[in-house]
Structures are given as C-alpha cells and as structure tokens.
C-alpha positions as CSV (number, residue, x, y, z in Angstrom):
1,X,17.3,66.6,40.1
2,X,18.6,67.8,36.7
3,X,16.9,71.1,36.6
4,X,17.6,72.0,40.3
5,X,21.4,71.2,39.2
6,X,21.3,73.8,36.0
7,X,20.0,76.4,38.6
8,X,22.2,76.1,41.3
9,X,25.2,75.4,39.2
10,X,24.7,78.7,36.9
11,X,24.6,80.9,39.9
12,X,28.0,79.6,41.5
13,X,29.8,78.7,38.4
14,X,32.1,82.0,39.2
15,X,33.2,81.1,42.2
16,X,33.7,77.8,41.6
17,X,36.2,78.6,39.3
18,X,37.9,81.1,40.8
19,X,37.7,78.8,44.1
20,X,41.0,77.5,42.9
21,X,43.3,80.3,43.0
22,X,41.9,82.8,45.3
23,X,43.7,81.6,48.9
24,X,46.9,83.0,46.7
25,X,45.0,86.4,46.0
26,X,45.4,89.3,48.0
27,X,42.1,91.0,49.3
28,X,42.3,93.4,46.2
29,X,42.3,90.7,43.8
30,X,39.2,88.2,45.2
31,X,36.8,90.1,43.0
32,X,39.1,89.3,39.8
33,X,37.4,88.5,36.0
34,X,33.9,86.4,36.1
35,X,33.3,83.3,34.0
36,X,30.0,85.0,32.6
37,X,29.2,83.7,29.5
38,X,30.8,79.9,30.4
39,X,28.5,77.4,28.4
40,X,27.0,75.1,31.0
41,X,25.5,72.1,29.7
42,X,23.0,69.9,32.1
43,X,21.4,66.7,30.9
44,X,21.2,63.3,33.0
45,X,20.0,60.3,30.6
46,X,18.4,57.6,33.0
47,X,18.2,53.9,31.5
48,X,14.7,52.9,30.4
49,X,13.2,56.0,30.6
50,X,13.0,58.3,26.9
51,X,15.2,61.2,25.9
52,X,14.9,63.5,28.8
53,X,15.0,67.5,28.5
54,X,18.0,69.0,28.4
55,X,19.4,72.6,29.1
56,X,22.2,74.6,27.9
57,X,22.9,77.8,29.2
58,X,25.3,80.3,30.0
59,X,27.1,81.4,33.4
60,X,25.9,84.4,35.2
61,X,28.3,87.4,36.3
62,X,27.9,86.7,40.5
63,X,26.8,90.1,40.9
64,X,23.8,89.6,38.8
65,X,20.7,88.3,40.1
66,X,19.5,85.1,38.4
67,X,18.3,84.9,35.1
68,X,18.1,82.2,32.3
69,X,20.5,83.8,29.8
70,X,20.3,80.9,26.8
71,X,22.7,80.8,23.8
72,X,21.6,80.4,20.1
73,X,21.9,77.5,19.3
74,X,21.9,76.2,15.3
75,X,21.4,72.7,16.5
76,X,21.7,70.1,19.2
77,X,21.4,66.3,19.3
78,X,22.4,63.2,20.9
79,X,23.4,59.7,19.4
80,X,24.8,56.4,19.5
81,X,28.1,56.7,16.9
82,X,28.1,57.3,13.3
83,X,25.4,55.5,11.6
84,X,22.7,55.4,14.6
85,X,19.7,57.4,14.5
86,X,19.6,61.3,15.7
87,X,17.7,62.0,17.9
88,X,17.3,66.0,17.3
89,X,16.5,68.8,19.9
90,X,14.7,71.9,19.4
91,X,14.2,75.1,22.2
92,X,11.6,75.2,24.2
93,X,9.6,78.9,23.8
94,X,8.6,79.0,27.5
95,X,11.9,78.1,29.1
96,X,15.1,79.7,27.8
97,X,17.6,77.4,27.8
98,X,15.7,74.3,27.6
99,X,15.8,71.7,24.5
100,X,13.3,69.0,23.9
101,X,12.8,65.9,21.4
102,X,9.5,64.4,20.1
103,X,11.9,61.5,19.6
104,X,10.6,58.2,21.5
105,X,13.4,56.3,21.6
106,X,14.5,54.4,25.2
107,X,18.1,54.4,26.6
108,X,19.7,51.7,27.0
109,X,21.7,50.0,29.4
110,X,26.0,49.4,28.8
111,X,25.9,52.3,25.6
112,X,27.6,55.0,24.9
113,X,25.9,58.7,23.9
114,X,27.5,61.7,22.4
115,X,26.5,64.7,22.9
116,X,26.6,67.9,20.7
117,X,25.4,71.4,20.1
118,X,26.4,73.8,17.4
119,X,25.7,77.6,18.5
120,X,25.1,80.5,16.0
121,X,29.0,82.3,17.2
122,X,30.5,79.1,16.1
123,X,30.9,77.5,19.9
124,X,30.7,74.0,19.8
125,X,29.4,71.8,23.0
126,X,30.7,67.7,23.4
127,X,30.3,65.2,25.6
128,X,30.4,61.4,25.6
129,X,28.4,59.0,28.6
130,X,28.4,55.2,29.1
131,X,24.7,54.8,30.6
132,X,25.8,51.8,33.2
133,X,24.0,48.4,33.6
134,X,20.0,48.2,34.5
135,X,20.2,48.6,38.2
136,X,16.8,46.8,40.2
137,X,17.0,46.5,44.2
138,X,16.2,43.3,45.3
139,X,14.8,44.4,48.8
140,X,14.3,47.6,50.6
141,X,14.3,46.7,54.0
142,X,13.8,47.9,57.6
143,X,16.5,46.2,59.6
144,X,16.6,45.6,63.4
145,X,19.0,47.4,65.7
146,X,21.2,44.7,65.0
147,X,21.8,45.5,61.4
148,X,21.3,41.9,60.5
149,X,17.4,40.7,61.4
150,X,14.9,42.2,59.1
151,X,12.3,43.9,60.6
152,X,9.9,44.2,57.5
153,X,10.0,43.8,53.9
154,X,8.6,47.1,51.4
155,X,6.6,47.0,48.9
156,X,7.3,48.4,45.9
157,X,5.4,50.8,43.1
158,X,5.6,48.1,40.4
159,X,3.2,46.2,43.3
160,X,1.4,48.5,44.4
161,X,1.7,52.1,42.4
162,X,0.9,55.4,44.3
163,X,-0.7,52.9,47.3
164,X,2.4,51.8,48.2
165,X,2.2,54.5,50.9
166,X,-0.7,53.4,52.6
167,X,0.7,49.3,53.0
168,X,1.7,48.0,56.7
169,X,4.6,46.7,55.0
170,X,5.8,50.5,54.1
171,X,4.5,52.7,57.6
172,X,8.2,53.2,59.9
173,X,8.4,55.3,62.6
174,X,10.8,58.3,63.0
175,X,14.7,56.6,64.1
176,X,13.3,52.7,64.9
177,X,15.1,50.0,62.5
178,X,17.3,50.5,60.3
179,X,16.8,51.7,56.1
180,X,18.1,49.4,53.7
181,X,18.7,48.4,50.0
182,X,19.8,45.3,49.3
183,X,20.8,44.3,45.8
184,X,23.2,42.6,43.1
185,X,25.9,45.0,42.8
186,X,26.4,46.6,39.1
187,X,29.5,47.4,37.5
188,X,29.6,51.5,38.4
189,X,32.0,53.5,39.8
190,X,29.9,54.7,42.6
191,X,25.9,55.4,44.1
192,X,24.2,58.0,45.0
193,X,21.0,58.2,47.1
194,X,18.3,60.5,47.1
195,X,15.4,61.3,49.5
196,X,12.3,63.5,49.2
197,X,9.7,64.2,51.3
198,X,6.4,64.7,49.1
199,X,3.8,66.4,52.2
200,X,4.8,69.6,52.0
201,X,2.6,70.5,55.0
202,X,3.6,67.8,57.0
203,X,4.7,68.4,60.4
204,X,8.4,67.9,61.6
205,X,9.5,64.1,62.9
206,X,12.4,66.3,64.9
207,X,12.8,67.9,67.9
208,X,12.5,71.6,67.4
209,X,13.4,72.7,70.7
210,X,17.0,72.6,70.1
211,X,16.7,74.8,66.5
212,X,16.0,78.5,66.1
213,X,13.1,79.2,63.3
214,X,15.9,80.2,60.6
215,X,17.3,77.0,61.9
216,X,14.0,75.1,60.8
217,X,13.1,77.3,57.9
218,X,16.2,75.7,56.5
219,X,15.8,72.4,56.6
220,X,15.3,70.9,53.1
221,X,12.2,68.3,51.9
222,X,15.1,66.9,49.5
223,X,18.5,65.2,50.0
224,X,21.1,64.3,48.2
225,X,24.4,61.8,49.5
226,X,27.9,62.3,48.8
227,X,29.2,59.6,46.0
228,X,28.6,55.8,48.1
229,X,30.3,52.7,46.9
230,X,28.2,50.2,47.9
231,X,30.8,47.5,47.6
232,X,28.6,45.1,49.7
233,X,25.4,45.6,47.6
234,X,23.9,47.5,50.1
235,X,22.8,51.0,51.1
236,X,21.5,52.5,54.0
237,X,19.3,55.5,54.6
238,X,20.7,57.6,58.0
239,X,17.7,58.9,60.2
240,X,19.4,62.3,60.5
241,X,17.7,62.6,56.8
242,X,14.6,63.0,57.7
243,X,13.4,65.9,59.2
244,X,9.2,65.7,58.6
245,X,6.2,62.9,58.8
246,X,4.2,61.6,55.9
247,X,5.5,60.3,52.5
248,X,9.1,60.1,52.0
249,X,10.3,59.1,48.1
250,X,14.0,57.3,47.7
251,X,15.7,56.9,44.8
252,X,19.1,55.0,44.3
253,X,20.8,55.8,41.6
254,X,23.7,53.3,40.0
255,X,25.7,56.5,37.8
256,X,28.2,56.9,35.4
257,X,31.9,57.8,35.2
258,X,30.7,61.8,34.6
259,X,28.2,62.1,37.6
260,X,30.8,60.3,40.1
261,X,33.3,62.7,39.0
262,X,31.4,65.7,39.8
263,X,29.6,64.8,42.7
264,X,33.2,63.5,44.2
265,X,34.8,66.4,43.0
266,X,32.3,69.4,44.3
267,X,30.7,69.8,47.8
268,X,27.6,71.8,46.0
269,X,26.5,69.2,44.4
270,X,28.1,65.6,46.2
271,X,25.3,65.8,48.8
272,X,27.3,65.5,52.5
273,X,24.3,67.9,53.7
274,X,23.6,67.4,57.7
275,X,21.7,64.4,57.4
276,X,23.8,62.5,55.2
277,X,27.1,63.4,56.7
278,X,30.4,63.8,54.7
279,X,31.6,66.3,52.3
280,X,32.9,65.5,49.1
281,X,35.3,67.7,47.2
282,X,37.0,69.4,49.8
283,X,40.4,68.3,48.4
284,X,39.9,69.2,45.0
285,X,40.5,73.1,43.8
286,X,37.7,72.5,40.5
287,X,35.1,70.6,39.9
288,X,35.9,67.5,37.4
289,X,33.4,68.8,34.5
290,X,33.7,66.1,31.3
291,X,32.3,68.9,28.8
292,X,34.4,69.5,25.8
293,X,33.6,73.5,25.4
294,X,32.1,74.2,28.8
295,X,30.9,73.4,32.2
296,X,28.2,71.0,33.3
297,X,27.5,67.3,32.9
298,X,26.2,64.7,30.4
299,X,25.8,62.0,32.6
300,X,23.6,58.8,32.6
301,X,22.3,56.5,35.6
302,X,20.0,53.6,36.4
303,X,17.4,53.9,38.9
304,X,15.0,52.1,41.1
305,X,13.0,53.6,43.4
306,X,10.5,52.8,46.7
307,X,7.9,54.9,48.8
308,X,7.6,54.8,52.7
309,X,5.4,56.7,55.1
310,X,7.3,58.1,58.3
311,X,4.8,58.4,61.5
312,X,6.3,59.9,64.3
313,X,8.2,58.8,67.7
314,X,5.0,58.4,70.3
C-alpha cells in the first residue's frame, strides 16, 4: 500500500492543492502556480513488523510525465524521544527517493515515533505517530443471509501459512454468505480494509455482459475502503468488491490519528471505489496532511490478515 500511495500522491499533489480554491477562479486562472517541488513524505510503520522503507520525494509539475524527482537529503531517521535509540536511514541507489535501515528493531504497540529528515538546502521534514494497540481478529467468518448464523469458520495463515487457500474452511462462492471480522475492538480512531486478488489471470466472478471492455479493463485486483469505525467490533467485506475467482488476500488494518485523517479527508486515497461504496473527503477543500515541512503521511497501524479462495456462482 505505501509505495502505490507515494506514486499516486506525487502525480496529483497539484491539483489537490489547488482543488481548494479553483471553483472561485475564472477559466483563465485554473492553470495557476504548481506545487512542484512540495516535499512529500510516505512511510506507514505497522506494529510487529521492523522498520519499513520509507520515501521522500518531491511533487511533480502536472504537466510533466511521472518521474522520481528525490531531494538530497544529509540525513533521515526515526525514534522514540530523546534518549532512545536512532534508527538511521540511508538512500537506496536503485530507487530515487527511497530510504532504508539495516536497523532490526520491532515497533511497538501504544508508542510514539518522530520522524525527521535534514536536506542539503536546509529543508527540514517532521512528523510524530502513535502506533495504536496490537490489533488480532478473533474470527473471520462467512455469515448466513441472516447476518447472525455462521456459515463457516476461516482458517488463518498462523494455522495453516500459504495453504490456507486450499482449506474447505476457506473456499466461498461469488455473493453467498456474508464476509466477516469479528474482534475485540482497539482503542483507534477508525479501520480501514483492504482486499487483493493475488491470480492475476484468473477469470472474472462478474457478469460482463452488462460492462464495455474499457469498462472491464478497469476494474482493479486491489481495494481499498473509505475510513470504517467498527464500533461493534466487526467488519464486513461487500461482494461488489470482488470482481475475479481464485485467491483473494484481506487485510484489516486498526490505524492511527494521521492515516484516519487522510483517508477521511481525501477521496484519492479513502477508498469509497465501486465496490466499497462511499466517498470520503468530499466536504473537505485539502487533504489533512500531519507533515511539519510538507505533504504526505507518517502514519502507523496494526494488522491482521486472512486468505480465502472465491469459486464462482454455478
């Protein structure tokens, strides 16, 4: 998910910011001054897991075609408050604007990370996360029609690993039951779910009769859902998500005060796509970006994840 979000938001960091203003523009003044040159700043910490990759770069002039245009930076790192351990980042030769650490250190659960990155012209990059509590789903489900009778229990990849797709437990058929987690709910500010299918030659689950080929040429393999509260501890997976058979990945991610803010705040990157419904930052004129000397996010989740195999309606 991170580096698809540095992509996207690099090329559509102009008009995002200009979004704001230019219903009072007249039709000479919609063109005005780009934000090239913006820092933007994407790095998601996810609890348990090590330090993850991180990538600063810099906005694009919209009527340039894409490009990884990458500071200098003197030095970046990430810690816990003064005292703690840095843990240091260094450029990655092969990727403008990525940053890697040969640290191994975890992150943990209920702590806050700061973030910054010193460039050569004197710039300076912040920003400041709360990773939230461990988050572990008690059950992924397929429900009954009824929403209440549980049709069959998943297994999970801590039983099973990479099998997990080939268990009775975990084969559903395209629009019977219903997709559920279940869980303990953890003090966040919101959820956000996730689905992907992995066959990327599998064959579509959908009727195509009704779509033209653009139509189908568009649909995406990956989903994202607008912001979800979750208030009951549970979370349910629409149908209209899943376009293809074969193996289907979903994540559920418990995030922080950062990635709620953006994801409410922007339709580009709140999910709200066809399947998901919704569409999250239509009342907001910017995006809420928590980056002290740019754009972006430095945000931190908890995840747990399950895998399913989708077979189509007979």
């Amino acid at each position: 998910m991170s580096s698809r979000f540095a992509r996207g938001i690099l090329a559509i960091v102009p008009a995002l910011l200009l979004s704001g203003c230019a219903a009072k523009r007249d039709a000479g003044e919609l063109f005005g001054p780009s934000e090239a040159g913006t820092l933007v700043l994407d790095a998601i910490l996810t609890v348990g897991r090590p330090m993850p990759d991180l990538y600063l770069m810099e906005a694009l002039d919209p009527s340039q075609p894409f490009v990884a245009n990458a500071p200098d930076v003197i030095s970046m790192e990430i810690n816990q408050g003064e005292g703690s351990s840095r843990v240091t980042y260094q450029p990655v030769v092969e990727v403008r604007g990525r940053f890697k650490t040969n640290s191994t250190a975890i992150i943990l659960p209920e702590t806050r990370y700061y973030f910054q990155a010193l460039l050569a012209d004197g710039r300076e990059v912040r920003a400041t996360t709360v990773t939230p509590p461990a988050f572990d789903v008690t059950r992924w489900v397929l429900l009954e029609e009824d929403s209440e009778t549980v049709r069959q229990t998943f297994r999970t990849y801590e039983q099973n690993g990479d099998f997990v797709y080939e268990q009775p437990e975990n084969q559903v058929t395209y629009a019977e039951g219903l997709l559920e987690a279940q869980f303990t709910r953890p003090d966040v500010p919101a959820f956000q779910v996730s689905i992907e299918s992995l066959d990327l030659d599998s064959e579509l689950v959908i009727d195509p009769d009704f779509l033209s080929d653009e139509q189908i040429a568009d649909l995406e393999r990956t989903q994202s859902s607008p912001a979800i509260a979750g208030d009951e501890g549970t979370l349910r997976l629409p149908w209209l998500a899943i376009y293809y058979e074969g193996r289907y990945r979903l994540r559920a991610y418990a995030i922080d005060e950062n990635w709620y803010d953006l994801i409410r705040t922007s339709p580009d990157f709140g999910g709200g796509g066809p399947g998901f419904g919704g569409s999250a930052g239509d009342s907001f004129e910017r995006p809420l970006f928590r980056v002290e000397g740019g754009i972006g996010l430095f945000g931190s989740a908890s995840v747990d994840s399950v895998g399913f195999y989708v077979h189509p309606r007979p």
